[in-house]
BALOBA-1460 file (C-alpha; in Angstrom, 3 decimals):
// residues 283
<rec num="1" residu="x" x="0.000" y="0.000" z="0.000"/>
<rec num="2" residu="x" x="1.181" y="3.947" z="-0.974"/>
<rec num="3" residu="x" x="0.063" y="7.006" z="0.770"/>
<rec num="4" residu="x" x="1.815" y="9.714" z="-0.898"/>
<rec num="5" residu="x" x="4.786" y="8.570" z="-2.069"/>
<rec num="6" residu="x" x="5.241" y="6.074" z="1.176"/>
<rec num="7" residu="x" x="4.934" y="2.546" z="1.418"/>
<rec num="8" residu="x" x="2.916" y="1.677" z="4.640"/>
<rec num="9" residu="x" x="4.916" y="-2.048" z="5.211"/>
<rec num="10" residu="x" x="6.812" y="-2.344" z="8.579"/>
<rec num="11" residu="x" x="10.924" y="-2.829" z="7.314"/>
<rec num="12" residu="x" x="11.722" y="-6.481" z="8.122"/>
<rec num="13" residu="x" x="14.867" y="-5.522" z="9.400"/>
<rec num="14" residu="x" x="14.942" y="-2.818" z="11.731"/>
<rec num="15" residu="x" x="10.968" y="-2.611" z="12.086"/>
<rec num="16" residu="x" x="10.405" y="1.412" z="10.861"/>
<rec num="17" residu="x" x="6.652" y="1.517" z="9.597"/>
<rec num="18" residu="x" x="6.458" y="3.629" z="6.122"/>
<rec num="19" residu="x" x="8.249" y="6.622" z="4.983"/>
<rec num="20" residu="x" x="10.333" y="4.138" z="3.105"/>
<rec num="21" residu="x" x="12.421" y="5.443" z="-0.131"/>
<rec num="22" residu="x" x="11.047" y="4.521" z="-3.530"/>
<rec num="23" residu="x" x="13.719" y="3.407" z="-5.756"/>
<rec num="24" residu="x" x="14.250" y="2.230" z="-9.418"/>
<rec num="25" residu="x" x="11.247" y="4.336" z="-10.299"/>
<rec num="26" residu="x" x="9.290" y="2.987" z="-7.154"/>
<rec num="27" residu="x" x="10.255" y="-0.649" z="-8.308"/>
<rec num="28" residu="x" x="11.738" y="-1.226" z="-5.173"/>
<rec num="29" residu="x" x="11.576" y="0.421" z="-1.627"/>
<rec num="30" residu="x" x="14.514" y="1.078" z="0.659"/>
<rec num="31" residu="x" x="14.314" y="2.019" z="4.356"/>
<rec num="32" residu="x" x="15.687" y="4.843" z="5.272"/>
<rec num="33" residu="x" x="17.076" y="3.684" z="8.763"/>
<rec num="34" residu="x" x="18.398" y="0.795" z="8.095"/>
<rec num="35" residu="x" x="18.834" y="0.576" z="4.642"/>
<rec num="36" residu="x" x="16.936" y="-3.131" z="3.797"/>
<rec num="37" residu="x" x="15.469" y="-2.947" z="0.344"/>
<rec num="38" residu="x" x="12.528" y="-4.802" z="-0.619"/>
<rec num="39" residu="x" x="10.390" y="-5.331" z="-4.241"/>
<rec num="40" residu="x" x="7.401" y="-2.810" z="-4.071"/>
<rec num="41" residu="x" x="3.969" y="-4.504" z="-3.457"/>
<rec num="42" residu="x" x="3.164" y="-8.335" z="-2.860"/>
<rec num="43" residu="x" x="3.674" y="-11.436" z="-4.823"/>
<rec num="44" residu="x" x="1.804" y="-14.493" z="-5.215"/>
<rec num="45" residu="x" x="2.301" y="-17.143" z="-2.847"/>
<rec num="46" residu="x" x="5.629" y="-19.654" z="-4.111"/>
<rec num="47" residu="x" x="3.528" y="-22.381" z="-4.902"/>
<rec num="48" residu="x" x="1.644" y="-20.548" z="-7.438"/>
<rec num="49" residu="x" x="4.760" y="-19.005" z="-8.882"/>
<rec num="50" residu="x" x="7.242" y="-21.840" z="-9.001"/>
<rec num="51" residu="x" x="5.645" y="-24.314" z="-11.510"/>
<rec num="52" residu="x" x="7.075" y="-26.030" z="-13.976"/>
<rec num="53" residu="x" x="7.173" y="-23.132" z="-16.614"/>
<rec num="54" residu="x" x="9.461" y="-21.161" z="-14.119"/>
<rec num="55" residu="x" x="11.904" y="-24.288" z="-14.642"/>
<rec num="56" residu="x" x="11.705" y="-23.628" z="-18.478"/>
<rec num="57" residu="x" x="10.622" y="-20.892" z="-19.870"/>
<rec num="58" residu="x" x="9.965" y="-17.959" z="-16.985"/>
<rec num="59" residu="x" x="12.911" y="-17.989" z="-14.282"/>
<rec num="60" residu="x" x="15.329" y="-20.208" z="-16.484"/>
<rec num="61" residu="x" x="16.430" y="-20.889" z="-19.633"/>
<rec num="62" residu="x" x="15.221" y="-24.800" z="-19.232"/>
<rec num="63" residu="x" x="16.746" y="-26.199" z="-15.968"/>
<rec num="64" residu="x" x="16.039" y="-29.529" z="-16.641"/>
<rec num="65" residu="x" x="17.889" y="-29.734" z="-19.819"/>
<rec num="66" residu="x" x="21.117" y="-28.093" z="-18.605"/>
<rec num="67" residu="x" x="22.702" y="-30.699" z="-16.296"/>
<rec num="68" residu="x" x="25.938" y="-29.950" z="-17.038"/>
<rec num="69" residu="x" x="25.367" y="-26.022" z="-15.809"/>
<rec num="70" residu="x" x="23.735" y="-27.235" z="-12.858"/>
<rec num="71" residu="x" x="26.392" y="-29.796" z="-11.560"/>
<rec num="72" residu="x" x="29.448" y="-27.338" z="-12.519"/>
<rec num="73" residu="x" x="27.526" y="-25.276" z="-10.087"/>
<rec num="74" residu="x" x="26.949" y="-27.473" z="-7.245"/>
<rec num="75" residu="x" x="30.713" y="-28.615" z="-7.570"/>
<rec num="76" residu="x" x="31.492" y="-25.371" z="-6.646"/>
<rec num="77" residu="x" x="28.958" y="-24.657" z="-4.134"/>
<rec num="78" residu="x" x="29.899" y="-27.872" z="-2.308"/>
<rec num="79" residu="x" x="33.700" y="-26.890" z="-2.501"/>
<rec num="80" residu="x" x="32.831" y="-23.198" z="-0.866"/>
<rec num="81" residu="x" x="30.873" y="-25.371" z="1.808"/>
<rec num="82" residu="x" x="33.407" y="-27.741" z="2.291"/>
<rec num="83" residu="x" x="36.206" y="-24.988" z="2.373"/>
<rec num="84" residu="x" x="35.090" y="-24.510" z="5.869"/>
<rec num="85" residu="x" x="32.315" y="-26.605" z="7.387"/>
<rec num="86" residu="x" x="32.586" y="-30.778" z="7.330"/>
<rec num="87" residu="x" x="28.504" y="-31.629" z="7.294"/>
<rec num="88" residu="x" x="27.793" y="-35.261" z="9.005"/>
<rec num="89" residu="x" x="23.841" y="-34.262" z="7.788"/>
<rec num="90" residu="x" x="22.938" y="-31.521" z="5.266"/>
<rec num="91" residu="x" x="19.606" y="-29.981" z="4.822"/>
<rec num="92" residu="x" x="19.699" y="-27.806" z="1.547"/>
<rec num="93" residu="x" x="16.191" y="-25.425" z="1.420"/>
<rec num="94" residu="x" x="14.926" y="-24.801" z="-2.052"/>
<rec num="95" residu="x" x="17.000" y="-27.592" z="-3.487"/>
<rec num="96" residu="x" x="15.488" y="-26.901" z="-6.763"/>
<rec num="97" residu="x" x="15.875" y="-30.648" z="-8.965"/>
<rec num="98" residu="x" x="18.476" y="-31.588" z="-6.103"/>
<rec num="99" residu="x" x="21.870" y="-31.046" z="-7.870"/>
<rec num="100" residu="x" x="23.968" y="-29.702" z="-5.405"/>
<rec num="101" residu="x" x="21.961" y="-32.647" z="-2.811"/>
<rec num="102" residu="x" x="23.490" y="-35.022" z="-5.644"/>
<rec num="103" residu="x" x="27.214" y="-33.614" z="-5.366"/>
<rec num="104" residu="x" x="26.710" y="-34.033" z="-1.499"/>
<rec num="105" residu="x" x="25.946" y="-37.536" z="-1.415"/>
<rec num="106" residu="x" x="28.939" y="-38.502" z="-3.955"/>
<rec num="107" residu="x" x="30.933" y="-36.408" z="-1.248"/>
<rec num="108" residu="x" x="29.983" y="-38.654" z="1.038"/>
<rec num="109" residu="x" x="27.466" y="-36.537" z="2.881"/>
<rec num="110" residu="x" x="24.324" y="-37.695" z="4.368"/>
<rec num="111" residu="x" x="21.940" y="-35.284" z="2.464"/>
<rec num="112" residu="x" x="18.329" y="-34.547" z="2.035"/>
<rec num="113" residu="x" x="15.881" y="-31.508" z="0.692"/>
<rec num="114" residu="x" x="13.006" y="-29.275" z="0.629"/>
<rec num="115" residu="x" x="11.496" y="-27.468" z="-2.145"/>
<rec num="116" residu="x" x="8.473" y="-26.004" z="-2.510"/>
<rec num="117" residu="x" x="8.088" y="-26.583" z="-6.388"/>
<rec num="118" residu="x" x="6.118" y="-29.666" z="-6.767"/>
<rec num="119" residu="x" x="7.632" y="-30.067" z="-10.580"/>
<rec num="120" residu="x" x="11.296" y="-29.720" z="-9.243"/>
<rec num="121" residu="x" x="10.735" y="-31.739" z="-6.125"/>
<rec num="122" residu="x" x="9.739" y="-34.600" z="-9.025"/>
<rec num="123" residu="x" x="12.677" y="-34.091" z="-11.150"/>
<rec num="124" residu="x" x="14.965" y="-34.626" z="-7.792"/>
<rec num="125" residu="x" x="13.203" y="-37.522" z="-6.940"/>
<rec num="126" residu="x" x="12.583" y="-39.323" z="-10.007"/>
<rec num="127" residu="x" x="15.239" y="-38.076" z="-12.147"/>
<rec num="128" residu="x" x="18.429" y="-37.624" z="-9.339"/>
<rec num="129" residu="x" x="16.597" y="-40.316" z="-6.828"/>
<rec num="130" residu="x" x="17.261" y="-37.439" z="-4.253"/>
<rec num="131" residu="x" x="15.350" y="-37.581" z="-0.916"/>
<rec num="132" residu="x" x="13.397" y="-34.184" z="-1.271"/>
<rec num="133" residu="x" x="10.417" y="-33.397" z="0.558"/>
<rec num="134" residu="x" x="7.825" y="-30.962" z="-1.105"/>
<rec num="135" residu="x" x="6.611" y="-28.078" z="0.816"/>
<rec num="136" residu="x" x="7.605" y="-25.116" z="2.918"/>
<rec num="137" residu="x" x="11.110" y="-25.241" z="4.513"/>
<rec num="138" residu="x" x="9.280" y="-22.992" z="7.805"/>
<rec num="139" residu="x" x="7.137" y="-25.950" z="7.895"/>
<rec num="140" residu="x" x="8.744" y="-29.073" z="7.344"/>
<rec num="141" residu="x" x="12.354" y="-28.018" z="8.782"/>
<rec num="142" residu="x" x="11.548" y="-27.796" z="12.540"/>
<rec num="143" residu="x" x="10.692" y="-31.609" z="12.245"/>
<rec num="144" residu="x" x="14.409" y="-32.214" z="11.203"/>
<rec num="145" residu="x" x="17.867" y="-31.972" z="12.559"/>
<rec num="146" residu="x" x="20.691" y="-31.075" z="10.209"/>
<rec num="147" residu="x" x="24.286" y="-29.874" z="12.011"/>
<rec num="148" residu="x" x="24.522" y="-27.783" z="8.036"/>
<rec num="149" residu="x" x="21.510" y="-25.974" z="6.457"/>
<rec num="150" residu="x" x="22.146" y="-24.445" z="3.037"/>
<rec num="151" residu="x" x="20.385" y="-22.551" z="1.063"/>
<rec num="152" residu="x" x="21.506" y="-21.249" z="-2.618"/>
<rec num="153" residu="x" x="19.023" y="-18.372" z="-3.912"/>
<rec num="154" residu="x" x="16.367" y="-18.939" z="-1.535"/>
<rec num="155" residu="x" x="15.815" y="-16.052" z="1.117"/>
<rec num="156" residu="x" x="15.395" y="-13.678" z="-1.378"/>
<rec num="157" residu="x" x="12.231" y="-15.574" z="-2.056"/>
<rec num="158" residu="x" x="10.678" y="-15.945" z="0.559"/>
<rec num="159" residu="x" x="7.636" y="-15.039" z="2.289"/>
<rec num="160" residu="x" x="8.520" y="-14.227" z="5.663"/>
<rec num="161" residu="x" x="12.970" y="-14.220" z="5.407"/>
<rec num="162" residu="x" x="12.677" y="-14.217" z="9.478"/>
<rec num="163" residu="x" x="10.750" y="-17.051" z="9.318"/>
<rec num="164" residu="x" x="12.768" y="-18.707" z="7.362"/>
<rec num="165" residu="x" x="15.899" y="-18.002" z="9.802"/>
<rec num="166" residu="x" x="14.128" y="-18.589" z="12.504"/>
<rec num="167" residu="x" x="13.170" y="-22.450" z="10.590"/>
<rec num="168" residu="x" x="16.617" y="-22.891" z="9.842"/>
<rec num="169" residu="x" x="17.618" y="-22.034" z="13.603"/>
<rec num="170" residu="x" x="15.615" y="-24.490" z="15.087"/>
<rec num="171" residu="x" x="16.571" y="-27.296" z="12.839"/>
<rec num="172" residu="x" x="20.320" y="-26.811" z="13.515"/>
<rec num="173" residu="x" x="22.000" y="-28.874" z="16.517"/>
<rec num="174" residu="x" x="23.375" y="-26.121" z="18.731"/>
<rec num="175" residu="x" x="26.932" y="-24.540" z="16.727"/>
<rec num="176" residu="x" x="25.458" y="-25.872" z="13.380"/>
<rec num="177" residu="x" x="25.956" y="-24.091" z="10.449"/>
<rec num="178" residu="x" x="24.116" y="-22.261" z="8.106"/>
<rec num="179" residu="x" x="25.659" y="-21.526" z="4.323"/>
<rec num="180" residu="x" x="23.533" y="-19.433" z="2.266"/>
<rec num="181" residu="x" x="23.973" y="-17.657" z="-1.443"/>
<rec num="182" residu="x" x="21.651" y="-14.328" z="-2.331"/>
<rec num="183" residu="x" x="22.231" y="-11.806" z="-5.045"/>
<rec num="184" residu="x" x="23.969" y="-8.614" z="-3.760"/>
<rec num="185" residu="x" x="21.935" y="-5.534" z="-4.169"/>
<rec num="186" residu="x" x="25.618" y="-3.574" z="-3.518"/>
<rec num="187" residu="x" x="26.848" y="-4.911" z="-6.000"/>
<rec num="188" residu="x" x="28.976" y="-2.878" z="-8.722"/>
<rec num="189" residu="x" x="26.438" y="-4.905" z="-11.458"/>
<rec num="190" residu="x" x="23.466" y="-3.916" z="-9.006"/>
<rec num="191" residu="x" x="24.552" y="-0.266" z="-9.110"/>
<rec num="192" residu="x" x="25.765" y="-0.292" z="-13.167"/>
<rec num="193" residu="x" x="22.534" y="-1.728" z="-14.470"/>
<rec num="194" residu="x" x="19.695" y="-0.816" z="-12.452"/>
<rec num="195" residu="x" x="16.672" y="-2.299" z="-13.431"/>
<rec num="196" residu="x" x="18.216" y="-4.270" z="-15.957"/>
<rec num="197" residu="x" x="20.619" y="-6.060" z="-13.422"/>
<rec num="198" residu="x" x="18.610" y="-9.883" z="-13.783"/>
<rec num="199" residu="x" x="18.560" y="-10.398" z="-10.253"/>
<rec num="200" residu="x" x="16.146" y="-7.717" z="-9.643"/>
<rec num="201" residu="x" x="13.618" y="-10.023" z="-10.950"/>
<rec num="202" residu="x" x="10.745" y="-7.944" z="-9.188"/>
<rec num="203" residu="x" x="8.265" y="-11.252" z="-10.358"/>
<rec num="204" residu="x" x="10.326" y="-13.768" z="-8.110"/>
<rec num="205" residu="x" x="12.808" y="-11.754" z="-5.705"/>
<rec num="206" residu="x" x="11.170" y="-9.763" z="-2.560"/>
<rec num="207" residu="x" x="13.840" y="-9.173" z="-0.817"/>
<rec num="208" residu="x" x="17.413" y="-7.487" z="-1.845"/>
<rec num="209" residu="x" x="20.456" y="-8.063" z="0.536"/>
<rec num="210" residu="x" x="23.871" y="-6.470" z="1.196"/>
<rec num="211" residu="x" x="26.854" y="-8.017" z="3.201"/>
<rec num="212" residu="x" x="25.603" y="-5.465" z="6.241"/>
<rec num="213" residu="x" x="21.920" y="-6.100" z="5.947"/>
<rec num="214" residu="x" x="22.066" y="-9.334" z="5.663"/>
<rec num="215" residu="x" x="24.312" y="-9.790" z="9.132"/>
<rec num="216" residu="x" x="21.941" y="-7.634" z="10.744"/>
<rec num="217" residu="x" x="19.325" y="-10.625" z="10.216"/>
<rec num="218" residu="x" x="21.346" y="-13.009" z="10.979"/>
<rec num="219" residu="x" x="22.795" y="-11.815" z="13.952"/>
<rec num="220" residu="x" x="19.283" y="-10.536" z="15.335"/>
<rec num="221" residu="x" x="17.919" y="-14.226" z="14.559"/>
<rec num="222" residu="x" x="20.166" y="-15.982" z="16.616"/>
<rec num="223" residu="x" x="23.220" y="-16.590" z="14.802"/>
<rec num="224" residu="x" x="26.826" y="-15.623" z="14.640"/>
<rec num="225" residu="x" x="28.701" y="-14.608" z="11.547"/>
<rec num="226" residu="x" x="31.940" y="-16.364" z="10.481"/>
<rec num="227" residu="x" x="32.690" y="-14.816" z="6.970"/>
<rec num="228" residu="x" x="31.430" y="-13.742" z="3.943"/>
<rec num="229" residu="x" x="32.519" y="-12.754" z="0.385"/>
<rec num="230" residu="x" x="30.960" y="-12.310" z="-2.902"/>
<rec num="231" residu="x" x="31.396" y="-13.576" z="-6.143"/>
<rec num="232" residu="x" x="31.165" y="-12.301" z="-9.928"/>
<rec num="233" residu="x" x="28.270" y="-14.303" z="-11.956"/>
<rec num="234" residu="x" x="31.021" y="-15.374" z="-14.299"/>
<rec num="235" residu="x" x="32.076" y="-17.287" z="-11.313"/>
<rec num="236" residu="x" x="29.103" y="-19.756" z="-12.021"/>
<rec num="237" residu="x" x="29.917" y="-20.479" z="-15.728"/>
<rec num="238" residu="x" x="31.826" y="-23.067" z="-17.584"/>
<rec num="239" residu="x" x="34.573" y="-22.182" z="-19.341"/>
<rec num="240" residu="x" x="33.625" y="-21.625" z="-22.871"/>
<rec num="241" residu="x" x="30.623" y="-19.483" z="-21.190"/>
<rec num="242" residu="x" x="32.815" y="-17.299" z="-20.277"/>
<rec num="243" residu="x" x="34.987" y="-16.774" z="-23.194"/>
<rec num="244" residu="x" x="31.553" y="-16.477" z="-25.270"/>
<rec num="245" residu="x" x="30.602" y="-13.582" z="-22.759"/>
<rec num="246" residu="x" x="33.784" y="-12.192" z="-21.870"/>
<rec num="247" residu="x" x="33.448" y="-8.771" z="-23.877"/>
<rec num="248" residu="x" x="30.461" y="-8.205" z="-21.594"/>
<rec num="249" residu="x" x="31.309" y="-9.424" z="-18.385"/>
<rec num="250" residu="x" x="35.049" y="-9.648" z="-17.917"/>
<rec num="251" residu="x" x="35.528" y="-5.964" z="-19.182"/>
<rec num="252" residu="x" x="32.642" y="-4.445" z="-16.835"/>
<rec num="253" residu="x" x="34.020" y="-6.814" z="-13.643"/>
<rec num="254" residu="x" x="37.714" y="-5.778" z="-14.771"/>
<rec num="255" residu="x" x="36.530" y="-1.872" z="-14.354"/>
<rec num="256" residu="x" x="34.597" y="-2.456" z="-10.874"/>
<rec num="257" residu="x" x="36.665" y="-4.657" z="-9.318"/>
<rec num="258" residu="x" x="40.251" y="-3.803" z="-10.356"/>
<rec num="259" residu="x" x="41.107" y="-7.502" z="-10.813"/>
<rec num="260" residu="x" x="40.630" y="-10.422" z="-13.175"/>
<rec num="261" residu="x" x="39.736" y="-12.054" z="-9.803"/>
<rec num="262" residu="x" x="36.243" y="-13.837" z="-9.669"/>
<rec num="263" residu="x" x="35.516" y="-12.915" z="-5.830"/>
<rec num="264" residu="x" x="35.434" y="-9.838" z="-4.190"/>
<rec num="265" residu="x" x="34.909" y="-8.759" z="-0.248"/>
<rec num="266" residu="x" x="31.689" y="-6.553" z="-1.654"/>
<rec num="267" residu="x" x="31.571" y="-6.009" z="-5.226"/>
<rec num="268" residu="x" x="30.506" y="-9.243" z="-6.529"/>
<rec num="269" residu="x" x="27.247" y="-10.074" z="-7.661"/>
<rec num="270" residu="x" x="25.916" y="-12.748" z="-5.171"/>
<rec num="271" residu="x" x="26.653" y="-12.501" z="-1.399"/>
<rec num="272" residu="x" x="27.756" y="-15.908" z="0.117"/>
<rec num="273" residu="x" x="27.798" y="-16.159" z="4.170"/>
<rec num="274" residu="x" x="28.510" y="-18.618" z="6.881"/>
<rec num="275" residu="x" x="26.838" y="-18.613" z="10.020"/>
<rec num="276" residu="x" x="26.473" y="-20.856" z="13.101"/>
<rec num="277" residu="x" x="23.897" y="-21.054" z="15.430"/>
<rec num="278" residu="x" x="24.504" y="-19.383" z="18.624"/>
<rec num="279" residu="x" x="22.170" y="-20.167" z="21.354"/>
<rec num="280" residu="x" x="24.100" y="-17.160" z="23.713"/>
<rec num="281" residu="x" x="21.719" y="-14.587" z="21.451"/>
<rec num="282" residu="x" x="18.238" y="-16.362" z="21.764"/>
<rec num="283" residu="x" x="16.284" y="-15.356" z="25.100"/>
């Protein structure tokens, strides 16, 4: 809701109600206190928006038939993970067709999933014989114990991303870990391309994170931060991706960043963060 020029929503961070800063031609909000940003208005509820189309024509460019992208990706999700954390159980949220669930369990890992897509939850299943549960993670999660949760491009979607912490929170045995991936709203992409940055995606995303904003939430749902960093989307791609688009993102990463490095402490385009439960900050 607007009332000149304000948004009357309470700021899920810091918990100012309206008098929030329209941004991107009012696409998104930003609060002035705080500085969380959020999409403008509401969105359907996930199970409505993540159908099958969004797994081939809408959000991707066909998941299912890109296995190859998907497991060059998990390889080097599970190597971030495993950089620092040693799971004994893993619960990933949003495990999407369970690719990264799949690179766990040839690690060794005893893995499992939630996703809220009933058409992805399938694929896992019946196509990756994944153990994936379909439904909400702030649901199904409290019924579990993991000593890792991750989750790759999930809070941003969310409903309720305290909610979701406070899910993941109770899942964890006390010092587990939590691993998670967003898009970085400070990032120098964010900031270049405005409304054409993809990760906007005002349709699917709610909820826009920076390295401070999103350690506010973490901290203030009962966790500690360990690290973070970000990464440059080129990261993500196979090699002859990135020759084929290194005009247009090499050059532009080269000119933010200063280096032909893929990672960055802020400057990256997607925010990755380790946390651990700490019980010390829940009354």
């Amino acid at each position: 809701m607007k009332l000149d020029g304000m948004e009357l929503v309470r700021c899920q961070l810091c918990g100012r109600a309206g008098g929030h800063t329209p941004t991107l031609g009012e696409l998104l909000w930003s609060c002035p206190d705080c500085g969380f940003v959020w999409t403008a208005g509401s969105a359907p509820a996930p199970e409505e928006l993540y159908d099958e189309a969004y797994y081939t024509t809408d959000g991707y460019q066909d998941y299912f038939a890109s296995a190859g992208q998907r497991r060059f990706e998990a390889s080097r999700r599970l190597r971030w993970l495993l950089s620092t954390v040693r799971p004994t159980v893993l619960l990933e949220a949003g495990c999407a067709g369970g690719y990264f669930l799949e690179a766990a369990h040839h690690a060794g890992i005893t893995a499992s999933g939630i996703e809220v897509s009933h058409a992805a939850a399938q694929f896992a299943r019946d196509h990756l014989h994944m153990p994936v549960r379909q439904g909400y993670f702030e649901t199904i999660a409290p019924t579990l114990t993991a000593d890792v949760v991750c989750a790759f491009h999930v809070l941003e979607h969310v409903e309720d991303p305290r909610a979701f912490l406070h899910a993941a929170h109770t899942t964890l045995t006390p010092g587990g870990w939590l691993a998670l991936e967003v898009p970085n709203i400070a990032s120098a992409a964010a900031r270049r391309l405005g409304t054409a940055w993809p990760a906007i995606a005002p349709a699917y995303h709610r909820w826009h994170f920076t390295p401070d904003t999103l350690s506010r939430m973490l901290v203030e749902s009962g966790f500690r931060v360990i690290s973070h960093d970000t990464v440059f989307s080129r990261f993500y791609w196979r090699p002859a991706g990135r020759l084929r688009n290194a005009r247009d993102l090499l050059v532009a990463d080269l000119a933010a960043s200063r280096s032909p490095r893929v990672t960055h402490p802020q400057l990256g385009d997607l925010l990755r963060i380790f946390a651990r439960r700490d019980d010390r900050a829940v009354s």
